[in-house]
N, C-alpha and C positions, 0 to 999 in steps of 0.2 A: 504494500500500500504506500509506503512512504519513500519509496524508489523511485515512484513517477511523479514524483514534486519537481517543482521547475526551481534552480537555483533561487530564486527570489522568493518564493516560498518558505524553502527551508529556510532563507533567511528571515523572513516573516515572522516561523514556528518558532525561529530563536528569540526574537524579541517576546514573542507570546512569553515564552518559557522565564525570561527575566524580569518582565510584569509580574509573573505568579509571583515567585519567588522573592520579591521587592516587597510583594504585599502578603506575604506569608501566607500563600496559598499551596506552598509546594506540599505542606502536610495531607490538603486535601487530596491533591492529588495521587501523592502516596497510597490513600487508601483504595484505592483501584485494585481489581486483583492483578491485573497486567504488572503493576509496579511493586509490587507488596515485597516481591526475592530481593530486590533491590533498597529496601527502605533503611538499612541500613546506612548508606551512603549522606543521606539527610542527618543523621546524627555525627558525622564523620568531616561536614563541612564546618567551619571553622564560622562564618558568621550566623552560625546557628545557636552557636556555645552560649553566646548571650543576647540573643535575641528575644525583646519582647514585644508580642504585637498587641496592642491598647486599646482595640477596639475587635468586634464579634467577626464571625468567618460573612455574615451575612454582608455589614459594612466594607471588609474588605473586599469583598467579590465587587460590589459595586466601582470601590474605586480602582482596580482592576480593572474592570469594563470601560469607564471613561478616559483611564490611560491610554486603554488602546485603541481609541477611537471612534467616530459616528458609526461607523457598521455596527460594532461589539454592543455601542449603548441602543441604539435599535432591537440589537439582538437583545438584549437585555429587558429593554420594555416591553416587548411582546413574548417575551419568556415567565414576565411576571406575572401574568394573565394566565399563566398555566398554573392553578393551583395543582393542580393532581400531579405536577411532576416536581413542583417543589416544598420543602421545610416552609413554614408560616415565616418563617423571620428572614427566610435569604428573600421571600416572595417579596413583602414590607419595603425593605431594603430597597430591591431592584426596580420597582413602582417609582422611586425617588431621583431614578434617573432622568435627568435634562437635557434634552437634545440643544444643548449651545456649543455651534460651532464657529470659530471665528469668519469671517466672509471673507470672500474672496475679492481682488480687486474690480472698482468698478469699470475698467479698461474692458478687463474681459468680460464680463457682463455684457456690456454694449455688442463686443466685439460678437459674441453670441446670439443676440438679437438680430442683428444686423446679418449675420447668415443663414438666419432661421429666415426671416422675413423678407431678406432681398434688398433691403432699402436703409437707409441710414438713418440713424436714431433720428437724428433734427427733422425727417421728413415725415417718418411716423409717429413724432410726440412733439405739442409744442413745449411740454418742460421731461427729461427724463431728470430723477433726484440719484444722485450720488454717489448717498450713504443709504444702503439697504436699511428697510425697516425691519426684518426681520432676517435672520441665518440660521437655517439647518443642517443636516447632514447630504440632505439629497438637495434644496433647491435655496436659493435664498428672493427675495421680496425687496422689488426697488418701486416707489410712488412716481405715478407721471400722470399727465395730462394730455388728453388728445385735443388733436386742431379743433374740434367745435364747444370743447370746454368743459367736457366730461372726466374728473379724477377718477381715474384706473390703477389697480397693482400690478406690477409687472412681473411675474414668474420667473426666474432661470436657472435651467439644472447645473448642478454643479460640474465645472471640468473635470471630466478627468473619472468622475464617478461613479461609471459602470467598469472601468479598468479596477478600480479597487473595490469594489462592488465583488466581483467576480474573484479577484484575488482570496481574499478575505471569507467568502462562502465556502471556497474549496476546504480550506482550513480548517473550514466548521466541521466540513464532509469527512475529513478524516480523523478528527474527534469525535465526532457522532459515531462511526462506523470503527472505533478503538470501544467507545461505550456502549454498544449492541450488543458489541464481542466478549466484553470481559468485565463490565457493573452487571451485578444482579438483576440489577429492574430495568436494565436495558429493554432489553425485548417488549416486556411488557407496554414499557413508557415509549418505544419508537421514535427516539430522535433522531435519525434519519431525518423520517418522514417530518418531526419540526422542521429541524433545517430546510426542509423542502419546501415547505409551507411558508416560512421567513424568506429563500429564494424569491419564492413569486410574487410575494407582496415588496420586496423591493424594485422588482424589476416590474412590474405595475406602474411603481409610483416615479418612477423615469419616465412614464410616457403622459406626459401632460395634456395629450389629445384625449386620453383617458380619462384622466383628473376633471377635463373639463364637462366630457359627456355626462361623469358622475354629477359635477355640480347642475348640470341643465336638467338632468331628472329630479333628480331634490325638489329644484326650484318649480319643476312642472308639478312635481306629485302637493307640494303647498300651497301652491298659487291661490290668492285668496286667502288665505287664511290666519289669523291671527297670532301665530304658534310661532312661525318661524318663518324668518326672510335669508335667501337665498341671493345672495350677489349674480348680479347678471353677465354673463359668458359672452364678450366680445370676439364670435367666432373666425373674424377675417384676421385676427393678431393670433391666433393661436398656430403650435407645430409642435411637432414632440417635444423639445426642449426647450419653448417657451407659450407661456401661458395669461392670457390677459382678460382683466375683468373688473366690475366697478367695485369702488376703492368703499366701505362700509365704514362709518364713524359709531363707534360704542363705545358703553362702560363694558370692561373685562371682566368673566362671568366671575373672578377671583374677588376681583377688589370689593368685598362686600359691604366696607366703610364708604364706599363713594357711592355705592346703591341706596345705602341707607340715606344717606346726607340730601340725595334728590326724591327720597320720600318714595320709593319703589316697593309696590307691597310683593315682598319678599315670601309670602305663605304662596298665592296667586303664582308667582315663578316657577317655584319650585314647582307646584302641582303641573302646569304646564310644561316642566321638564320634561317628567315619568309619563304626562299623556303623547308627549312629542315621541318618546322612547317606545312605546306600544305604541304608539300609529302606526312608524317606520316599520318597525317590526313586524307587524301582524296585516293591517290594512293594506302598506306599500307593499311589504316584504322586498323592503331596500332603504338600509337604513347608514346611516353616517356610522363609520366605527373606530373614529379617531378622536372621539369629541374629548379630548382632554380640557382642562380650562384654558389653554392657551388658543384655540381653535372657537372657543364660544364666546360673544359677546353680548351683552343688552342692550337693546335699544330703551330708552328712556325720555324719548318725546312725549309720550303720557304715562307719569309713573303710576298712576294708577291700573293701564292697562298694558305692563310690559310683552318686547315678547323679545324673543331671541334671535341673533345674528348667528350663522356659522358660516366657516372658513378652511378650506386643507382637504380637500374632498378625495384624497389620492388614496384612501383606505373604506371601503362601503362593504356591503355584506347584506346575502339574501339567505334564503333560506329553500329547501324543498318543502312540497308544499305538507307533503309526510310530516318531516320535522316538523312544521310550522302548527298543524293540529296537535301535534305530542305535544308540542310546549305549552299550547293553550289551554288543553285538556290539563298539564298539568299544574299549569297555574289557578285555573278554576278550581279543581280537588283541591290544591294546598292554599287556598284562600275559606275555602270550606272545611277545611281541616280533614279533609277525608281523602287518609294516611292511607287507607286500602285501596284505593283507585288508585293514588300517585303509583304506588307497588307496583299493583295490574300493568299500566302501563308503559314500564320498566319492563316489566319480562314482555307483555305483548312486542312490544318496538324491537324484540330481540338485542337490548343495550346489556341484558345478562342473561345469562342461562336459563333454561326453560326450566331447568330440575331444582332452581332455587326454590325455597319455602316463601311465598308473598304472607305468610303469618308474621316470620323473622323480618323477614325487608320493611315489611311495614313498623314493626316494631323499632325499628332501627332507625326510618325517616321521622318518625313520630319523635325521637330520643334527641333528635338534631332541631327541629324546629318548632316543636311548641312551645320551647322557651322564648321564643323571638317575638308571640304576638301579642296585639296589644302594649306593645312596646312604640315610643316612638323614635324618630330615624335615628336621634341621638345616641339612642342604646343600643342601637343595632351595626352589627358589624356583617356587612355581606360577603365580605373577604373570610370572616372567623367561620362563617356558614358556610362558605362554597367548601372550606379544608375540612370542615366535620363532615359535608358530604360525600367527599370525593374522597375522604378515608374510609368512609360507608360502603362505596363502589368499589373502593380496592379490596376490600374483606367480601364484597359478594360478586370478584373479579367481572364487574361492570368494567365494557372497553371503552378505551380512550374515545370520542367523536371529536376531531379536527374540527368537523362541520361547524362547532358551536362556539369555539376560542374568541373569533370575534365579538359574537354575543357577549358571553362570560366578560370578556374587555372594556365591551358596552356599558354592560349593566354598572360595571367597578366605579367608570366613572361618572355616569349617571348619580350612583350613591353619594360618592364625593360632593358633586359640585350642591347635592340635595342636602347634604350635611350641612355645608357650610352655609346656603342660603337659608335654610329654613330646619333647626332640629326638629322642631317639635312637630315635624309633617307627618301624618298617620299612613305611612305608603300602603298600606293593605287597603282602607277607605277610598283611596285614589283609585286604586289600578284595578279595583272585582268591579266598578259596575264596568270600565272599558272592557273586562274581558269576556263579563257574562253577555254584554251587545253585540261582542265577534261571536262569539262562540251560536247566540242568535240566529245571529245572519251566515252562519254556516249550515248550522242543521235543519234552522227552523224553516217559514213560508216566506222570509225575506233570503232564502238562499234558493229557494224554489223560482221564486218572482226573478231576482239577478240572472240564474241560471237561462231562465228562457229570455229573459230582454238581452245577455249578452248571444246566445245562438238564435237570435230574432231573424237576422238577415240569411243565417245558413238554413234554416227552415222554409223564409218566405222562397229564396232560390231553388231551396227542393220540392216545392210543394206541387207546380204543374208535374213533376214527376210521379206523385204519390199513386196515381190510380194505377198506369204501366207495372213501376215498382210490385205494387199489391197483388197482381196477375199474373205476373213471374214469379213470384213467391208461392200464388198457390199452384203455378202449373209443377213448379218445381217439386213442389211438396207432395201433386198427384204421382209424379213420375219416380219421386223417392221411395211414397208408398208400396208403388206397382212393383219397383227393384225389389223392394222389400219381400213381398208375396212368393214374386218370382224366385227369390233367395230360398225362404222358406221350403218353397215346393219342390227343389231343385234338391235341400239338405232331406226333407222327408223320404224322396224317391232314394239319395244315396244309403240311408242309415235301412231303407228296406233292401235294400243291393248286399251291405255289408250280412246282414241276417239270415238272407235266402242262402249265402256265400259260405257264411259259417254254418249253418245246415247241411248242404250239400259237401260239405265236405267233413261232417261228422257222419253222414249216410254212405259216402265212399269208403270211409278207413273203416268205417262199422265192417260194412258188405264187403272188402279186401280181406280185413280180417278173417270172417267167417268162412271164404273159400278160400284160404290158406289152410284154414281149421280141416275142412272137407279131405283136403287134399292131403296134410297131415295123417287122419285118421283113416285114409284108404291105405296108406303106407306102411302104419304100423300096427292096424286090426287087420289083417289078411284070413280071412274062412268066413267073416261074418256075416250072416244072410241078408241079401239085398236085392237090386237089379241090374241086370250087365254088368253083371263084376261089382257093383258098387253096393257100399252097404246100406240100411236106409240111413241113420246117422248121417253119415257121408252128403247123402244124396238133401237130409232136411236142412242140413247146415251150408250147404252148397245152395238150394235155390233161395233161403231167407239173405246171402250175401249178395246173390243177383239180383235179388230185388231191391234189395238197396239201391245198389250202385244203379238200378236202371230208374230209381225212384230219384237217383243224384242226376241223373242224366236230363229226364225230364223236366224239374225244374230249373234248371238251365236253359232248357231251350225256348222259352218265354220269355227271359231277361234280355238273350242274344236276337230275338225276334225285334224286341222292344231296342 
């Protein structure tokens, strides 16, 4: 595996290796079985003798991760979102990481634009600004203005950043695929298949033509409505590596001292969060899955009636529409408190085994969350829940589902910023009647009513067909009938062939037999009185076999006629 590294790589892994070790990670790493023959050697380095590190393995990892750069702190944030593969405290920790990357010069920026678009900055903007507003890892954010007076943000992905992009995943790929091999919970946990998953979501969010289709669905699926405003996609400035669109003025969904100060009823917000959250999710099934607080804003032109800005559309997430009813179904149960259905539907979905006990399982969801209700947000910790769950599902070897990482991501921060604005929100209150109104208009006469007004036009367009249709159906059905008959009549006459067959040839062996018998008994009773030599014996057992056999003969010659 590690033989087809390209020198810059293994120069890479060497830096990795002195990040750990800087940050006193070489212990964990030790505990691998792969390393373990070897763990002597760590007691045997000489800046170990007095080394003390002052802070937890969780802390470290993080700062570990930011050493080594915007990839690893990526990797890092969307690894945090996995409770099921990680300890409560490294998970805490790594949640804490900040994509702050320093920016790039504004030379090349321009110079980027300008190849993207064709045309020179001064001809497509009457101001470009400078100094970027905002720097990430993948793209960084410059303010400008177009010729008719419109402020837009200007998108640009970073140079250079799918070359390290790709460097940097491989890397991952051959850690992952050391930890399949030789950590215990390898297999189970599939990191591979993370890293795959982290792959694709980065090379996603390089393609800005992407980024922006995401935001024009958003903004179609809300249009109207009072919940959330979507910045509008200036599609003739957009290309893969850059991206342009109207420039959003807000309070930042963070700063909850400046919310306050302009009189923003902050209970109202929040509520609107969790409904924003279950729209996407259940109605759209396409929902934003980046919404950290740095990506949310409020609008505050009437702080009585707030709603929300969002921003960074380069991470979204749907759902099958399978999944999309198990989650509903099982939010309804656990809003109902009825720990037996969530169960049910856990082994139905086939997420564990069929041979589990839904007595125990239930037993066991019940143990995890009816401490949590009637609680308000304050008290609740969804992160402490999701870890008592997913230690639920490792004890009843429930499989990992990829599918849902986003969600789970969602939901994290959804919690957070519901924290911060409003504790005392009753999130169970808020979120059962939206889901008992989906769940509604799935099964109920408003999912009947949808279903025909959405297949309206493929009915009205079938409908001169209907009576055609209706008469080939039943010509077809008379001629299947008739096969059918004729099948019938075809196996009756054979199953009488097979009986007449096995008859006649219990009448042959019979009647062979008995004049072999005849023949027999003329050979070895010689004097015995008969006719022409034969005795009658002979002569009764001799015509009773001829008769058979002419009795086998005859019914034969009717079948052959037929």
């Amino acid at each position: 595996m590690l033989q087809h590294l390209h020198p810059s790589q293994i120069l890479r892994l060497l830096t990795i290796n002195r990040v750990l070790i800087r940050h006193g990670l070489d212990d964990v790493v030790l505990t691998l079985r792969l390393f373990r023959p070897v763990r002597f050697v760590r007691y045997m380095a000489p800046w170990n003798w007095f080394r003390k590190v002052p802070y937890g393995r969780g802390e470290r990892i993080r700062r570990a991760l930011e050493d080594l750069g915007p990839i690893f702190i990526k990797f890092g944030q969307m690894v945090s979102t996995r409770r099921d593969l990680l300890p409560d405290d490294i998970a805490a920790e790594l949640a804490r990481l900040q994509d702050r990357v320093p920016p790039f010069p504004n030379e090349q920026a321009r110079a980027i634009v300008e190849r993207a678009l064709g045309r020179p900055v001064e001809s497509l903007f009457a101001r470009f600004e400078a100094t970027p507003m905002a720097s990430a890892s993948i793209a960084q954010v410059h303010g400008a203005v177009l010729h008719d007076g419109r402020q837009v943000v200007v998108k640009v992905v970073r140079p250079g950043i799918e070359k390290a992009i790709r460097r940097d995943v491989e890397l991952m790929y051959v850690i992952a695929e050391l930890a399949e091999r030789y950590w215990p919970e390898g297999r189970r946990l599939r990191p591979v298949e993370v890293v795959a998953e982290y792959e694709q979501t980065l090379l996603d969010e390089l393609d800005l033509m992407r980024e922006a289709a995401n935001a024009s669905q958003i903004r179609r699926n809300f249009e109207g409505s009072p919940l959330l405003y979507m910045p509008e996609v200036h599609w003739d400035y957009c290309r893969q590596d850059v991206m342009v669109m109207e420039r959003i003025h807000g309070i930042p969904v963070s700063d909850v001292a400046a919310l306050r100060a302009r009189g923003v009823d902050l209970r109202l917000l929040a509520e609107r969060g969790v409904e924003i959250f279950f729209t996407q999710v259940f109605r759209h099934n396409f929902f934003h899955a980046d919404m950290h607080p740095g990506n949310i804003f409020i609008d505050v032109t009437d702080p009585a009636d707030p709603s929300y800005i969002a921003v960074d559309f380069g991470i979204v997430g749907t759902l099958s529409p399978a999944d999309q009813r198990y989650l509903a179904e099982n939010f309804y149960a656990f809003f109902n408190r009825d720990y037996a259905r969530v169960a049910e539907l856990h082994v139905e979905s086939g997420w564990v085994p069929p041979d589990v006990r839904v007595a125990e399982l239930e037993g066991a969801i019940r143990t995890v969350c009816e401490p949590i209700f009637e609680k308000p947000l304050k008290d609740i910790s969804f992160g402490h829940v999701l870890v008592r769950l997913f230690q639920t599902a490792r004890r009843f070897n429930m499989e990992v589902q990829p599918q849902l990482v986003l969600l789970e991501k969602t939901l994290l921060n959804i919690e957070g910023m519901g924290r911060d604005l409003y504790p005392d929100l009753d999130l169970w209150k808020t979120a059962r009647p939206f889901i008992q109104r989906w769940m509604d208009e799935q099964v109920g006469a408003r999912a009947l009513v949808r279903g025909l007004r959405r297949n309206l036009p493929f009915i009205l367009e079938k409908a001169p067909d209907v009576p055609g249709l209706l008469h080939e159906a039943l010509r077809q059905q008379t001629l299947a009938d008739e096969r059918q008959a004729l099948q019938q009549a075809q196996l009756r006459r054979l199953q009488g062939e097979i009986r007449d067959a096995n008859r006649r040839t219990v009448f042959a062996v019979l009647g062979s037999a008995l004049m072999i018998a005849a023949v027999l008994l003329v050979s070895r009773v010689p004097g015995m009185p008969g006719l022409l030599g034969m005795p009658w014996p002979a002569w009764g057992l001799g015509g009773l076999g001829l008769a058979l056999l002419l009795a086998a003969l005859w019914r034969r010659a009717p079948l052959e006629k037929a």
